[in-house]
N, C-alpha and C positions, 0 to 999 in steps of 0.2 A: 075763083080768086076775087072776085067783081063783092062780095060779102065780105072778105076780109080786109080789104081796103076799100073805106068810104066813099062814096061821090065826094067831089071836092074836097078828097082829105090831105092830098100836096097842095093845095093853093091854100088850103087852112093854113097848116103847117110853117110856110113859107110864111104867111102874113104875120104870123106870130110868130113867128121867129125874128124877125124884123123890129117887131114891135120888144119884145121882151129878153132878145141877148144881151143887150146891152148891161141889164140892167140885171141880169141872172151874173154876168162874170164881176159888176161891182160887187152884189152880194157876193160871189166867191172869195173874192179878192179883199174883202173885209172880213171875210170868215177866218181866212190865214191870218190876220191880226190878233181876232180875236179870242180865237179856240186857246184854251189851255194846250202844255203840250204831254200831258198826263199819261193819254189813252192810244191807241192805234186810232178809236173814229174821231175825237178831237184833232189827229195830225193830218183827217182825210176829211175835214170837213170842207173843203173847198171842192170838193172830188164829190161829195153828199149832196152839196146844195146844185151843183151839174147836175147830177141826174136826176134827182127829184125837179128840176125845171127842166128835162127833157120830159119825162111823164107829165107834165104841166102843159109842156107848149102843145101835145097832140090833144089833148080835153076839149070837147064842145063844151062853149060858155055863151051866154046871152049878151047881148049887146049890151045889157047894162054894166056888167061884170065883165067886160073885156079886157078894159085896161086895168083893172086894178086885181085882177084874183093871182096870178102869178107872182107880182108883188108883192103881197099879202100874204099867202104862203110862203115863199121864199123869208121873209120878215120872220117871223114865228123861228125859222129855221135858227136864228141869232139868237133868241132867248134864252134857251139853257147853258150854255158857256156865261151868257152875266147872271143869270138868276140862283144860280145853283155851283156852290162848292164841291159837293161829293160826287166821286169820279158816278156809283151808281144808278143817284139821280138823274145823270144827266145822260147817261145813255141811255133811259130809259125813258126819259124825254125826247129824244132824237129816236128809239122807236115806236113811239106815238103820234109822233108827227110826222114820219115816213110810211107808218099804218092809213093814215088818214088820207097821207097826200098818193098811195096808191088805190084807197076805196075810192075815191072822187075821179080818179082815172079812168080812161077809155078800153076796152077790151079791144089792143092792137098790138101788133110784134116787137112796135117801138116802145113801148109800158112792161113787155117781159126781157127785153134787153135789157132795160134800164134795173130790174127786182134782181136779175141774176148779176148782175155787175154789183149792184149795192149788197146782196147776198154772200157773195165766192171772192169779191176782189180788195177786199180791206181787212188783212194789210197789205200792202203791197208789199212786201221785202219776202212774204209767204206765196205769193204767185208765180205760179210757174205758165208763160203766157201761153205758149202754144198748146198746153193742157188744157187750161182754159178757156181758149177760142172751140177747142175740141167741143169741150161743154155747153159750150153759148150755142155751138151749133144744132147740136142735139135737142137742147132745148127748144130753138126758137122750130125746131122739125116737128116736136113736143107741138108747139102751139098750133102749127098749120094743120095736124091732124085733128088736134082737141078742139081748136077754136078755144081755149080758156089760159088766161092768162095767171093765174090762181095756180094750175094744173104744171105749166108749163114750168113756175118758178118751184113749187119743188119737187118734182122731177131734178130739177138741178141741182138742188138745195143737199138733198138726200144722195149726188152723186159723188164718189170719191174716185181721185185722180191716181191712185196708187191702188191695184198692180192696172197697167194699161189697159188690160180688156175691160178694168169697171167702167171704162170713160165709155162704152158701148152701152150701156144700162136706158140712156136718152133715148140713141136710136130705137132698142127695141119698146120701150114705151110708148113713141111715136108710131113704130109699125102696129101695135096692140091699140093704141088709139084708133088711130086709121078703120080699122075693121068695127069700132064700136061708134055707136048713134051718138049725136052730137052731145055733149055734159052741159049744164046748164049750170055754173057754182054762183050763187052772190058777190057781192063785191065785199061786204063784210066776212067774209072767208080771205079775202088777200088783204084785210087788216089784222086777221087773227095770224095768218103768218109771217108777217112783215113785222108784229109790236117786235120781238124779243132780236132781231135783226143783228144788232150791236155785235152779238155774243154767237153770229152765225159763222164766222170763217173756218173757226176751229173745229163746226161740226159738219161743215160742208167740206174741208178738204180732208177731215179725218175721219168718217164717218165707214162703218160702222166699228171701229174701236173705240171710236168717241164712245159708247156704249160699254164698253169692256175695263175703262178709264177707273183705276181706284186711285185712292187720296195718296201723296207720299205720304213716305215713313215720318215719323216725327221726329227720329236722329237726323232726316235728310235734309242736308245743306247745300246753297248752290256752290259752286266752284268757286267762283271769285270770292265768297266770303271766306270759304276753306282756306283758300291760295293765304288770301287777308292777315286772318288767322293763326296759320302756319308762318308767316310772315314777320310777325309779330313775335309769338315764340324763338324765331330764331333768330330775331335782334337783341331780343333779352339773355336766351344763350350765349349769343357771342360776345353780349360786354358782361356774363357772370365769367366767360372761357379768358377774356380781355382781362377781367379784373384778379381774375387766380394768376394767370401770365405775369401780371403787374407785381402782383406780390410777392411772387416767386421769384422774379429776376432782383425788388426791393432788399428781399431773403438773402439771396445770393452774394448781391453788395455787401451786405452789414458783414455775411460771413467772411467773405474777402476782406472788408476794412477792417475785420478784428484781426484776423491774420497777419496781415501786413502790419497793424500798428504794433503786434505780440513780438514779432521777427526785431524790428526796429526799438522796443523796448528792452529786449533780451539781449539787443547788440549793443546799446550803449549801459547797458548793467555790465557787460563784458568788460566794458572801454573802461568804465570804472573801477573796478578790481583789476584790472593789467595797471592802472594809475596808482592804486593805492600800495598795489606790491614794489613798481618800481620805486617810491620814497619810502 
């Protein structure tokens, strides 16, 4: 265990954290401002710019670069929400720079929590947690065997929550780790996994149908537009059903007021010829 946690890696931890929470939850809390609210990772970008400054605060950095690399990173994170209108840009901006800011990272458990959470948990309204802790756990089990943090995140990545036994998929990875010699991956391997990130929930909680996935039909409409639609149709029905009604009862009148005024015409023709006979 003495390898996988550093000499002085809680008193690192601690001091930078100290030094740069403060300054990680402004950027959050300016992220919620700013983000459009277009996308699921624009509405979790306060939730992004957290854990890329958890993978941040455990990095060995020089004394020169102490105070200022967390903030600098974190900074960057703001740029695509102003620089870029199109929703695909800019997710694809936010997996360039979550690329970057996990290659620059340390090979530790707190850096593969952080890839599996930015991985599996956006969006949130699609999380099922206790699922997911399931996951997280298998993964970070993933990591203590492997020692890679590359390894650990997809194992995760590639785990699907539905039927329950997949959520066992970690552990036995980790026990198959376990028995195999240490892996040695680049850190440029958890930027090659980490660019297209944006567009990972859907294939980490759906996987492998995400695979099986064909396009809809091109008749195929969502509901509410159908509902819409049909909606509409049958406002227009009911004022052409309104408007026959209309006519019909209009109809009705005329024929009644011709009758009645025929009855009342006929009678006083009568009244007239009983007059003219009595003189």
């Amino acid at each position: 265990m003495k390898d996988l946690i550093p000499t002085g890696f809680g008193n690192r931890v601690v001091t930078r954290l100290r030094a740069n929470a403060v300054f990680a939850v402004i950027t959050a809390i300016a992220a919620y401002f700013v983000s459009p609210n277009t996308t699921p990772i624009d509405r979790a970008l306060p939730f992004v710019v957290l854990v890329l400054a958890g993978c941040l605060f455990t990095t060995e950095r020089t004394e020169r670069t102490e105070n200022v690399f967390v903030p600098s990173v974190l900074s960057v994170v703001m740029l695509p929400p102003i620089l870029f209108t199109d929703d695909h840009t800019r997710l694809l901006a936010y997996g360039v720079i979550a690329a970057i800011t996990f290659a620059l990272a340390e090979n530790n458990v707190v850096v593969a929590i952080c890839g599996v959470a930015l991985l599996r948990w956006i969006p949130f309204s699609d999380v099922i947690i206790w699922r997911e802790l399931i996951v997280l756990a298998g993964a970070v089990l993933v990591f203590l065997a492997s020692r890679s943090v590359v390894v650990a995140i997809a194992v995760a990545l590639f785990t699907p929550i539905f039927p329950a036994r997949a959520m066992l998929f970690p552990f036995l990875a980790g026990a198959i780790f376990a028995l195999l010699p240490r892996i040695r991956i680049p850190a440029v391997a958890a930027a090659a996994l980490l660019v297209m990130w944006p567009w990972s929930g859907i294939v980490a909680r759906a996987f492998p149908a995400f695979l099986r996935a064909e396009p809809p039909p091109a008749n195929n409409r969502p509901v509410w537009v159908a509902l819409g639609r049909r909606g509409k149709r049958g406002a227009v029905a009911q004022r052409n059903a309104d408007g026959n009604r209309g006519r019909d009862a209009n109809s009705n009148r005329r024929h009644l007021r011709f009758r009645v005024h025929a009855a009342r015409a006929l009678l006083s023709l009568a009244h007239l010829r009983a007059a003219a006979s009595d003189r």
